[in-house]
C-alpha positions in Angstrom: 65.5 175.4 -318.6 65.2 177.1 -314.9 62.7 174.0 -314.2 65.3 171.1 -316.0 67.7 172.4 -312.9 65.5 172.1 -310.7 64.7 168.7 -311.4 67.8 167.6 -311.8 68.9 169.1 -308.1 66.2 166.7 -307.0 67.8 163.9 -308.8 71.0 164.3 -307.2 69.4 164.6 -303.7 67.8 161.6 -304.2 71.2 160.4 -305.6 73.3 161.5 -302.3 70.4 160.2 -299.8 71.2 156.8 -301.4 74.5 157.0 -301.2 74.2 157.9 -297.8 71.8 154.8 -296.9 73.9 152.4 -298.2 77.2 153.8 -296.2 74.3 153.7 -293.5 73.9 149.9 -293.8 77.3 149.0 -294.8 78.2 150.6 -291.5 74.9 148.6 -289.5 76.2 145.1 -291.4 79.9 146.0 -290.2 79.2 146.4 -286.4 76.2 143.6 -286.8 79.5 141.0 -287.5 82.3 142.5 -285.6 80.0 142.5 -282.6 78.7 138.6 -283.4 82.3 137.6 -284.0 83.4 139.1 -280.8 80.7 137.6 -278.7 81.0 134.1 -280.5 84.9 134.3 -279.9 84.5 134.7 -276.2 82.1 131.9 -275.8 83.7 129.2 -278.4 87.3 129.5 -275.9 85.6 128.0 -272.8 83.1 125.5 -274.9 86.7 124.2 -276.5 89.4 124.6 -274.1 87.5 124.5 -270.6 88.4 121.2 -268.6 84.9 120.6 -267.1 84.8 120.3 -263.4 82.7 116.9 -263.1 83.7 115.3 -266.2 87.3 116.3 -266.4 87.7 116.2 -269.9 87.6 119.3 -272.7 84.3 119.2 -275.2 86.0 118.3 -278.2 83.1 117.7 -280.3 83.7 119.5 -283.4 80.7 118.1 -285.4 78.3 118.1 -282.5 78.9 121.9 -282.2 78.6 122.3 -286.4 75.1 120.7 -286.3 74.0 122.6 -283.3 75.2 125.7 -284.4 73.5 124.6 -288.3 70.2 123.4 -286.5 69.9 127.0 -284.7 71.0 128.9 -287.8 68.1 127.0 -289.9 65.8 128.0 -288.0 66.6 131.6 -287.8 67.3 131.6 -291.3 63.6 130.0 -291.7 62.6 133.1 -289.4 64.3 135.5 -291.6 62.5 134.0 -294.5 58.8 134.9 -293.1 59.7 138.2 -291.8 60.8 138.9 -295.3 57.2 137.8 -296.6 59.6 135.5 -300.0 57.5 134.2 -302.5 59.8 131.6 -303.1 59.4 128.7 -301.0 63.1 127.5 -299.5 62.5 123.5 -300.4 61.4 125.0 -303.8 64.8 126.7 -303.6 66.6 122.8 -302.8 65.1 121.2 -305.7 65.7 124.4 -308.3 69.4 124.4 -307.2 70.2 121.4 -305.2 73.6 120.6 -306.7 75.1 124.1 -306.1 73.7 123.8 -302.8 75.5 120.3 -302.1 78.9 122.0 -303.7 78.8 124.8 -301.1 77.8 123.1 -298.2 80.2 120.5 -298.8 82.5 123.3 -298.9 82.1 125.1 -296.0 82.1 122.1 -293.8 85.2 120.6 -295.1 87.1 124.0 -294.9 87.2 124.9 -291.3 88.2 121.2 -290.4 91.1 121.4 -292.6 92.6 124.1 -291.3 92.6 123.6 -287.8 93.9 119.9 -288.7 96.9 121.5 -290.4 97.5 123.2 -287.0 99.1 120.0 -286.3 102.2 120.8 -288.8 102.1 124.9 -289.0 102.5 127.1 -286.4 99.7 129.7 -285.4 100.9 132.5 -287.2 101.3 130.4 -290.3 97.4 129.6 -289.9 96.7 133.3 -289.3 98.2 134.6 -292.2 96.6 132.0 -294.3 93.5 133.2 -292.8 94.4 136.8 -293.9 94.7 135.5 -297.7 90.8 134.9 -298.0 90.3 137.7 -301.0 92.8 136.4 -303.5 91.3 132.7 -304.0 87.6 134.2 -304.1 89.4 136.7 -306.3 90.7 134.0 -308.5 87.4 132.0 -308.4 85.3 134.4 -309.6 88.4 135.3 -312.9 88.8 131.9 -313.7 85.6 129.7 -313.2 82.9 132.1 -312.9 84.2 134.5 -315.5 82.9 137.3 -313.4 83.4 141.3 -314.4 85.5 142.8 -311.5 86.5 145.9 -312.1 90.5 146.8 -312.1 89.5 148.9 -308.4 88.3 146.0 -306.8 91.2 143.6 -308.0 93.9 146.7 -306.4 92.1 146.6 -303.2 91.5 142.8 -302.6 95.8 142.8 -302.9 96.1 145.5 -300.9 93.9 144.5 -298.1 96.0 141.0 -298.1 99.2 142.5 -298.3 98.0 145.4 -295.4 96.5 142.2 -292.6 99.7 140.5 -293.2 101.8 143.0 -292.9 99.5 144.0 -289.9 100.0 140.4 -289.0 103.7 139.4 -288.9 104.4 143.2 -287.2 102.7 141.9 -284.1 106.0 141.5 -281.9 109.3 140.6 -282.2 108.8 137.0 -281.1 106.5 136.5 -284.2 108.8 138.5 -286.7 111.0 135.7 -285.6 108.2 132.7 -285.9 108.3 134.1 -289.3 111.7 133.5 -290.0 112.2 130.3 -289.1 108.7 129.4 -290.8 110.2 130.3 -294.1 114.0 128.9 -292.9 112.4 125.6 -292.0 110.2 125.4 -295.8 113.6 126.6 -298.0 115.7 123.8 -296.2 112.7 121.3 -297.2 111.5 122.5 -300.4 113.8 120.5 -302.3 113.0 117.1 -299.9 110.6 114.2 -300.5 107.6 114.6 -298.3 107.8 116.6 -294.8 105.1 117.2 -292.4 105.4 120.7 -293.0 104.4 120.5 -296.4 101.3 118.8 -295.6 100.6 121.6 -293.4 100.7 124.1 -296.2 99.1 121.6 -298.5 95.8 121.4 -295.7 96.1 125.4 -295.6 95.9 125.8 -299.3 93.4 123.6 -299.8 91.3 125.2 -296.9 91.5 128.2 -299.0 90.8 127.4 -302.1 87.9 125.7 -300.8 86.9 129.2 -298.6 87.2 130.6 -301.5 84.8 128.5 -303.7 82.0 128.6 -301.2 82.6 132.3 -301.2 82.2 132.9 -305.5 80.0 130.1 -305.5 77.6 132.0 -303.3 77.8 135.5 -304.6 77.6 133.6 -308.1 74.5 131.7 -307.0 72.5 134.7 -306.3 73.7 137.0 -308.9 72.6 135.0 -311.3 69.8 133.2 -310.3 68.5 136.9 -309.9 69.2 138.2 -313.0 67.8 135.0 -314.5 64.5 136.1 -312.5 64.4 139.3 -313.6 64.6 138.3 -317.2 61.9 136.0 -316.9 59.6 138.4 -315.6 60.0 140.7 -318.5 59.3 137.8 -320.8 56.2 137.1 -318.5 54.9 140.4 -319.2 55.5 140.4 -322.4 53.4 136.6 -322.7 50.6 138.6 -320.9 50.5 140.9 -323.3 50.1 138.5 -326.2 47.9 136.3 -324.1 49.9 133.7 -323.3 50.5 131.5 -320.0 53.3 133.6 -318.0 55.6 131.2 -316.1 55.6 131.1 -312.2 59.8 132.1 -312.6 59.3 135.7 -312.1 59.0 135.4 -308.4 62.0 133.3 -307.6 64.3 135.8 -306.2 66.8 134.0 -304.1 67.7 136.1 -300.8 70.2 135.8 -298.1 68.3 134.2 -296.0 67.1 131.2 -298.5 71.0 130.3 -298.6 71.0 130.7 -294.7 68.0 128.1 -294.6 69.2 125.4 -297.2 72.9 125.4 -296.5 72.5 125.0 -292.6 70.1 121.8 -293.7 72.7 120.4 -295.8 75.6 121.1 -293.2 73.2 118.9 -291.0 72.3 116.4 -293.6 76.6 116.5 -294.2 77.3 115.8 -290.5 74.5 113.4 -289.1 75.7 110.8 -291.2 79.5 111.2 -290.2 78.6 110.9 -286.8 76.2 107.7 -287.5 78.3 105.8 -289.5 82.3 107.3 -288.9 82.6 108.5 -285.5 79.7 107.7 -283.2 81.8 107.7 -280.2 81.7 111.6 -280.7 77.9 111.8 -280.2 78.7 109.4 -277.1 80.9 111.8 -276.2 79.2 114.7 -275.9 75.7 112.8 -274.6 78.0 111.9 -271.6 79.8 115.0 -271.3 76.5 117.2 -271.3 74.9 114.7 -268.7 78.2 115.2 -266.0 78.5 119.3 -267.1 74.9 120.4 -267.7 76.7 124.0 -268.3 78.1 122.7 -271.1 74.4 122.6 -273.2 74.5 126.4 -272.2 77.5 127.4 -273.5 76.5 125.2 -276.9 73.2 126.9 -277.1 74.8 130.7 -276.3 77.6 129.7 -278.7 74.9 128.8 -281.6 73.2 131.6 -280.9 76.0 134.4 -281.3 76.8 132.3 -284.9 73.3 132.2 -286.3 72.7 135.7 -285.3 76.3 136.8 -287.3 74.7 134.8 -290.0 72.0 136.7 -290.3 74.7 139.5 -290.9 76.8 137.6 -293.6 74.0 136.7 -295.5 72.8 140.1 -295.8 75.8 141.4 -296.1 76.9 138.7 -299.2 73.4 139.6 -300.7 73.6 143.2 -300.8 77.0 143.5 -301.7 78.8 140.6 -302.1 81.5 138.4 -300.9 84.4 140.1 -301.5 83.0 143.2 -299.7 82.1 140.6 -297.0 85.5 138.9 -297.0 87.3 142.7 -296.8 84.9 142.8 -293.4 86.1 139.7 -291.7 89.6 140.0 -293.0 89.8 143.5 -291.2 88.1 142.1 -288.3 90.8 141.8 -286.3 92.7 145.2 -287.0 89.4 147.0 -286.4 89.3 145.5 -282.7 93.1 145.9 -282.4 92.5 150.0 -283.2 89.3 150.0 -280.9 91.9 148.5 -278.2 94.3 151.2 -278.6 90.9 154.2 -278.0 89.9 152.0 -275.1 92.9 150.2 -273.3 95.4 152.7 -274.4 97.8 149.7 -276.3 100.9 150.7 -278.4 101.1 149.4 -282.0 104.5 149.6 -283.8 105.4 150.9 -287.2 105.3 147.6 -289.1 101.8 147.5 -288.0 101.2 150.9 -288.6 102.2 150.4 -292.2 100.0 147.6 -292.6 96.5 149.4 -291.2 97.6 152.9 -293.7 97.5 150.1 -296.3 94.4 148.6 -296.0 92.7 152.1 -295.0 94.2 154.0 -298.0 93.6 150.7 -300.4 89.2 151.5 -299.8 89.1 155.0 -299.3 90.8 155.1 -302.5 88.3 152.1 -304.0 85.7 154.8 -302.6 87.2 158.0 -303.9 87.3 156.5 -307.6 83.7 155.2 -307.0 82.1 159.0 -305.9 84.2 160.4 -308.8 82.7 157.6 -311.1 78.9 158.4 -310.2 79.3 162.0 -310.0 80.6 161.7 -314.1 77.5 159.8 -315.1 75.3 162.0 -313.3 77.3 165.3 -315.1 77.3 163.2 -318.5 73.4 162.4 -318.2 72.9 165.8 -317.1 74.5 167.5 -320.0 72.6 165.3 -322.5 69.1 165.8 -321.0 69.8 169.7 -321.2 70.8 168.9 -324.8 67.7 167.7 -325.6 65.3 169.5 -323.8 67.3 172.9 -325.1 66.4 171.4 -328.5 63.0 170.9 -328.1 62.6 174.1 -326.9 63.8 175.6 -330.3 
């Protein structure tokens, strides 16, 4: 029995250097996208809103900038492919699942688009706290098409998350508090009228997030179970090779991050080059010219696609390793985080409001996490108590 405990001390060191790893690269994949966010942020303002000098216009290119930033991203995402040595060849990958692959590219272009159109009838705020709502439509997706098991933890959290960033959110400043008013003054006195251009405003935003929201699940969906389909198949291979039979070449297609980093950014490509050939070729014009007057402009288009295929990379990893509502809760909270790191380095004030909606979020995971440790350390005191059983047996 004195060696059974020792063994099982083992175990659980093993157990709690896991545990520890994984916090370990949850933290590396949290900094890894706050940091490629942040950088990304400060060069898309100028590439955007800058009036050249020579050219005296803006870059308003918005598909030229996609494919660039989709064209650098493949690549990487090719890159990331060989360094991780796959077996399973990314065109292999297109023509296994090239339908889901259409449905969430066609998905993540037309989201981004949508929502900065509907900046046209909703105010900034309005767009932010739609922004802050990511969790509950990939939430939904995942319940009501993909029929996925999410556990009652994760369902508490994703709502509290939400409610903490908006919270967070609308208690920026008085002048917002009061944005918010008349946001919701302005929809009452038109809900009961015939069409407004404020309800197409919320109409583009909720469509922009159910869409979000599908590429999201669709995703997480995608490589869950293609994976598990892949692990099934090998154990059927090795059971054919046992009784002589031909295995299948199945067993090797595991489907990574960075295969969805690869064939998405091809099909974002393959969605825009078109649009621009057929719909809107004065854009590519456009940005020939613009490029030729401002040569600085190529610079800040190549540092810009840079910073987003390098966050990719992060995304991806993070979406494969622990999925997308865990990766949604990151870029949600993005913005708090750097509001908190403000207030360490520049010393700013946050008021109660806001207050409230950071002890929110904050309390909604470490109490996801405190459930989880209590969780594993059951099991482990469960499958402990039955392996002592029947070793105490045998030993009678």
């Amino acid at each position: 029995m004195t060696r059974l405990s020792k063994g099982t001390g083992k175990d659980r060191g093993k157990d709690n250097e896991l545990q520890n790893t994984n916090i370990y690269i949850l933290s590396f994949c949290v900094i890894g996208i706050y940091t490629s966010f942040l950088t990304w942020a400060l060069v898309q303002e100028p590439l955007n809103t800058k009036v050249w000098t020579n050219s005296n216009e803006k870059f308003q290119c918005p598909n030229i900038i996609a494919v660039s930033q989709a064209i650098v991203a493949m690549i990487m995402g090719y890159v990331y492919l060989k360094w991780q040595r796959s077996e399973y060849d990314p065109l292999d990958l297109i023509k296994d699942y090239s339908k889901q692959l259409i449905l969430i590219s066609f998905t993540q272009s037309t989201s981004t688009p949508l929502a900065t159109y509907a900046l046209n009838y909703v105010d900034y705020l309005t767009y932010m706290l739609a922004k802050s709502c990511k969790m509950i439509p990939v939430l939904l997706i995942h319940l009501l098409i993909y029929r996925s098991h999410i556990n009652k933890e994760k369902k508490i959290v994703a709502i509290l998350v939400t409610l903490g960033v908006t919270i967070f959110t609308i208690g920026g400043s008085k002048s917002t508090r009061k944005s918010v008013a008349t946001n919701i003054t302005t929809f009452a006195t038109r809900f009961s009228l015939s069409f407004s251009p404020i309800w197409f405003g919320f109409m583009l935003l909720l469509i922009s997030l159910f869409l979000d929201g599908l590429t999201n699940a669709t995703q997480d969906h995608l490589l869950k179970s293609a994976n598990k389909s892949s692990k099934n198949d090998t154990n059927k291979d090795e059971n054919d090779e046992k009784s002589h039979t031909n295995p299948t070449d199945k067993k090797n297609k595991k489907i990574t991050g960075a295969h969805l980093m690869f064939a998405l950014n091809l099909f974002i490509i393959l969605w825009n080059i078109p649009y621009l050939c057929i719909f809107h070729k004065e854009q590519f014009n456009k940005a020939i010219r613009l490029i030729q007057l401002d040569p600085q402009i190529g610079s800040y288009l190549l540092a810009y696609s840079l910073c987003g295929a390098i966050g990719q990379c992060f995304i991806f990893f993070t979406l494969e390793k622990y999925g997308s509502l865990v990766l949604i809760m990151i870029t949600v909270t993005r913005k708090m985080i750097s509001m908190l790191l403000s207030i360490v380095v520049f010393n700013k004030k946050i008021n109660l409001t806001q207050w409230i909606g950071i002890f929110i979020v904050f309390g909604g995971i470490c109490w996801e996490a405190v459930n989880k440790r209590r969780a594993i350390n059951s099991n482990k005191s469960e499958t402990n108590n039955n392996s002592g059983f029947g070793m105490d047996r045998k030993l009678r």
